[in-house]
Residue, then its C-alpha position, 0 to 999 in steps of 0.5 A: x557790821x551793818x550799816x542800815x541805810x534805810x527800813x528797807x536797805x542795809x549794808x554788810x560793811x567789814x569792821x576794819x573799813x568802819x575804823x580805818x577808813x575815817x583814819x586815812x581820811x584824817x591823815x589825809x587831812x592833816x597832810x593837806x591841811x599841815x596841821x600846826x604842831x602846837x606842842x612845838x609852837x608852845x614851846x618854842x615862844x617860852x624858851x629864851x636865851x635865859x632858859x635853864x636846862x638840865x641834861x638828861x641823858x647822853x649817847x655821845x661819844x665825847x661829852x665835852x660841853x656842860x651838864x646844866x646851865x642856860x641855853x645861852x647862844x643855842x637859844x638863838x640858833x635852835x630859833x631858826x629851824x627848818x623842815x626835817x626834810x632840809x636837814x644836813x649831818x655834820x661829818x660822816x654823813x653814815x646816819x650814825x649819830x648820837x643822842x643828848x636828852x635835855x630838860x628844859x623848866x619853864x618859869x622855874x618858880x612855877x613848874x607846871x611842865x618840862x619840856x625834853x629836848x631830843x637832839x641827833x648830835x654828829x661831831x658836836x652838831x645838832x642836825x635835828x630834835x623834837x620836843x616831850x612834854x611831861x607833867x610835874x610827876x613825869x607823866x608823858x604828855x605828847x611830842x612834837x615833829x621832828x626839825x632840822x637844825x645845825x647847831x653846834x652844842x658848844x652854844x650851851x651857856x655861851x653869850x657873844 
């Protein structure tokens, strides 16, 4: 590609450096500046202890907490997250872990959004997740980062 500077003056520039230079120069950014994870923040301030939630999909070896019900004491527990960077794995410490998939409705009266919870479950605990968003007719609308957490997923539906 040419750029042309001038009437007098132009520059043969590769096409990989017009699109992956301002690439790198957003990311770059992004890791100076630590962008809010928005999809993240919008959920996190609507779920509560009354959340309902569904399970959507589980990989795990025992499954013995419930299928559907509110987060209940969870709720309180996902609220103190952390940085993926500071998360601790329950037991076996191999990184083999299961997966649970749950689904979250805001204002069930006025579903608009789910939102899916990604939980990395060892021995019953819940060491990270992140957040999917999807429209009303299950249309993939974006994902969070990734969070530390350690809460163990016998919280779902239990109040103290």
């Amino acid at each position: 590609m040419k750029i042309r500077i001038n009437q007098f003056f132009s520059i043969e520039v590769p096409n990989l450096y017009v699109v992956g230079s301002p690439l790198i120069i957003i990311m770059i950014l992004a890791y100076i500046f630590n962008l809010p994870d928005r999809l993240f923040d919008e959920v996190i301030n609507k779920l509560s202890h009354d959340t309902r939630y569904v399970l959507v999909q589980s990989k795990t070896d025992s499954e013995n907490y419930d299928k559907a019900g509110v987060l209940g004491d969870f709720w309180s527990c996902i609220k103190d997250f952390r940085s993926i960077y500071s998360r601790r794995v329950k037991g076996r410490g191999d990184g083999i872990q299961e997966w649970v998939k749950i689904q979250t409705m805001i204002q069930p009266d006025k579903i608009k959004f789910k939102y899916k919870f990604w939980f990395r479950v060892s021995e019953g605990e819940v060491s990270s997740f992140d957040v999917e968003k999807y429209d009303i007719n299950n249309n993939y609308l974006g994902g969070s980062d990734i969070y530390a957490i350690n809460c163990d997923l016998d919280l779902l539906n239990k109040s103290y």
